[in-house]
N, C-alpha and C positions, 0 to 999 in steps of 0.2 A: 496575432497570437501564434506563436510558434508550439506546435502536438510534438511529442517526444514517445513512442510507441514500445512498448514490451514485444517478446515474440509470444505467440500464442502457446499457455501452457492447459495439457492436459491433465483436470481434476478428475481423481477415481470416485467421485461421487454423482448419484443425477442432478441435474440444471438445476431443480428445484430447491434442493438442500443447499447451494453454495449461495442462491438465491438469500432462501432465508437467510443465511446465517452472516452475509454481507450489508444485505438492507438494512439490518439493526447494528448498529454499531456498538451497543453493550457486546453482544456475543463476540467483536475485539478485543476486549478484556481480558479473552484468556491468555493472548498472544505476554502479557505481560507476567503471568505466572509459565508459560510455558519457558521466558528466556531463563529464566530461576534454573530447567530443568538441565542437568550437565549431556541427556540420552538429546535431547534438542537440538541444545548448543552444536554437538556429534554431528547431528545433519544438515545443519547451517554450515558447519565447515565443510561437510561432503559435499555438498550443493555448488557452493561457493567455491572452493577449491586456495588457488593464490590470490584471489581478487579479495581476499578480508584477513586482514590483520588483527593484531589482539586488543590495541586500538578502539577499529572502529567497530567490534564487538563490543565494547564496552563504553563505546558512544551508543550505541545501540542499547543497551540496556538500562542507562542512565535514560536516554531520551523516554522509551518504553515507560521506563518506573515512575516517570511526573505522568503519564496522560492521565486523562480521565476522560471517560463513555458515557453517552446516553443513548439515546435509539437514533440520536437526529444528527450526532454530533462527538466528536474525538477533535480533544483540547490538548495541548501543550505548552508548559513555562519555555515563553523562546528568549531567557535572557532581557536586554533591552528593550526588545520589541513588546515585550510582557505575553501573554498569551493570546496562541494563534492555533484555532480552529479551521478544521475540516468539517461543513455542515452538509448534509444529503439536501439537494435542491431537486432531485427529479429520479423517480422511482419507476421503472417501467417491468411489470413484472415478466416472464425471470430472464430478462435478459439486460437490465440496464440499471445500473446504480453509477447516478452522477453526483458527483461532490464539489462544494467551490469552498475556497480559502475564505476566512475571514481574519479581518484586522494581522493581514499579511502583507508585509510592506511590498511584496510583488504583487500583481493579481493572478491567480493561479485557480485551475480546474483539473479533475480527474475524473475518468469514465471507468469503470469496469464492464466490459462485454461480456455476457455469457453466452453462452450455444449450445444447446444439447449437443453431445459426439458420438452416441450409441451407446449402448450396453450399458446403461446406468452412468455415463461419464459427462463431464463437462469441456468444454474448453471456454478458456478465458484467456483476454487482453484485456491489457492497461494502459491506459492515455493520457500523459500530463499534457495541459495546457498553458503555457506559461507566456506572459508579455515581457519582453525581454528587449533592450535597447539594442543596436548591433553589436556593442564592444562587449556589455554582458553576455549575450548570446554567445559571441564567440570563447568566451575565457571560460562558459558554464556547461556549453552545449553535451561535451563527452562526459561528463559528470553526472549529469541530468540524464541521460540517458543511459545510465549505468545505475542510478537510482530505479529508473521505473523499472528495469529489468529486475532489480535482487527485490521490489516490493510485489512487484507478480512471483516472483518463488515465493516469497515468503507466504500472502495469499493462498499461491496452490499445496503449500503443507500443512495449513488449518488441516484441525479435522473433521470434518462435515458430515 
């Protein structure tokens, strides 16, 4: 399995709150009325900078608008493949929320790490894990890790 790692972002909230509000994956939900908001959209591109296009903003919001939440589980219509979930398999309170792919024609895992940082703050990283054959690997690798990166910003602008 080849890990593809985020850099460590810092949340202005304590460990405990990014906790909660990560373990449950209803409280995701909101990330789908927030893409709705145009003051959001503003800081996705401030964040982002040239690395996002109007495009894949609007893959982004499409994707966003089919998921659906439960505490355990964020569902998406993947086209052909039909629907492919992200299920929570292992909860370590507050520092660990792991997830694995289901009925995802790759096999695929994700880690969010938290860590207290002082003063009420958090830091987090993001971990995909993905099996990947070599030619895949090589044609995916800088994509993939440009994903886990812009999913840990988006992560640390929840508001907690």
């Amino acid at each position: 399995m080849t890990k593809y790692e985020s850099s460590v972002k810092r949340i202005y909230a304590p460990v405990g709150n990014v906790y909660a509000k990560l373990s449950d994956l209803n409280n995701l939900a909101a990330i789908r009325e927030r893409m709705a908001d145009p003051a959001f959209e503003q800081v996705i591109r401030q964040q982002m900078g040239d690395k996002l296009n109007e495009g894949q903003l609007q893959q982004a919001r499409d994707v966003v608008s089919r998921m659906q939440f439960d505490r355990d589980t964020a569902t998406v219509e993947a086209g052909p493949v039909g629907s492919v979930s992200l299920r929570i398999v292992e909860r370590e309170e507050p520092k660990l929320v792991k997830l694995q792919a289901e009925n995802s024609p790759i096999p695929a895992n994700l880690w969010i790490q938290l860590l207290p940082a002082g003063d009420g703050q958090a830091a987090m990283k993001v971990t995909l894990g993905v099996e990947l054959n070599f030619f895949m690997k090589q044609m995916v690798k800088g994509k993939l890790k440009d994903a886990v990166e812009r999913l840990a910003d988006m992560l640390a602008m929840l508001p907690y």
